[in-house]
C-alpha positions as CSV (number, residue, x, y, z in Angstrom):
1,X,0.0,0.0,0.0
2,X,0.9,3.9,-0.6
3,X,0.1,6.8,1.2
4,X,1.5,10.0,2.6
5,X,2.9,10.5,6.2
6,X,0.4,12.9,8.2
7,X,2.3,13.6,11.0
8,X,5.8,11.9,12.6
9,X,7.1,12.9,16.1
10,X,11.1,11.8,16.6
11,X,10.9,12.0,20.1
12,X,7.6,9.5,21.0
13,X,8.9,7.8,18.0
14,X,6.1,7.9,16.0
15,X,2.9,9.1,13.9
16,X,0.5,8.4,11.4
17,X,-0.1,7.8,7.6
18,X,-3.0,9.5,5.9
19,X,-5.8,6.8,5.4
20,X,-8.1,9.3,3.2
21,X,-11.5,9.1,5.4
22,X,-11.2,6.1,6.9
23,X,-9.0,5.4,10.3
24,X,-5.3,7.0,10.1
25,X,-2.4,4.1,10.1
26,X,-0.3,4.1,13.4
27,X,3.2,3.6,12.7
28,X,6.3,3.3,14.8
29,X,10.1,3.7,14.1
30,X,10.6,0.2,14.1
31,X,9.0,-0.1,11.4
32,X,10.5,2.3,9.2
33,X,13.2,0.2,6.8
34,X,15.9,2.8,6.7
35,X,19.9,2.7,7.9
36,X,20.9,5.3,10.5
37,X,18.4,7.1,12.3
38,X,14.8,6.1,12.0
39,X,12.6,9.3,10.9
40,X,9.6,10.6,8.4
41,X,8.8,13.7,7.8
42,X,4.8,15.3,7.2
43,X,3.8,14.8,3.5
44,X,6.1,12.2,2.4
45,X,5.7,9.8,0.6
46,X,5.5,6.2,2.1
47,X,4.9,2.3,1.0
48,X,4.0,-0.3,3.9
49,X,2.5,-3.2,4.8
50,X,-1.3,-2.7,6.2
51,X,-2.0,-4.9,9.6
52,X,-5.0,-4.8,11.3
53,X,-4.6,-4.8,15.0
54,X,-6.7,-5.1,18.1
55,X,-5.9,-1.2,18.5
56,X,-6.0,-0.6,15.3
57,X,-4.1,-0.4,11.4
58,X,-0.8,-0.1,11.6
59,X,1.7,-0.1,9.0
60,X,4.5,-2.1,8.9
61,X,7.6,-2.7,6.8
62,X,7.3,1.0,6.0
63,X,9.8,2.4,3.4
64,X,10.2,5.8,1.4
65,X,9.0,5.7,-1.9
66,X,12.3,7.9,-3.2
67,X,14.3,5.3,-1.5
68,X,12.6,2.1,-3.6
69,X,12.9,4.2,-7.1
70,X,16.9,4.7,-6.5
């Protein structure tokens, strides 16, 4: 799945991806498939893995989109 980051906070760790009108994705810095330090910025763009959990969707395996077109 693609969508865009709505909001990501470095110091909780983490934020959500824009789910157009349905629930917001939760996802956490763990998640993010990156080297070095773990971070998304508002408005970028993102492709994950959707998991339904007992709290909620989260995304998982989440990786830039800039990144996977290098």
């Amino acid at each position: 799945m693609e969508s865009t980051i709505k909001w990501f906070n470095n110091e909780k760790g983490y934020g959500f991806i824009e789910n157009g009108d349905n629930e917001d994705i939760f996802v956490h810095y763990s998640e993010i498939n990156m080297e070095g330090y773990r971070t998304l910025k508002e408005g970028e763009r993102v492709k994950f893995d959707l998991v339904k959990t007992p709290k909620g969707l989260q995304a998982h395996n989440v990786t830039e989109i800039d990144t996977v077109n290098c």
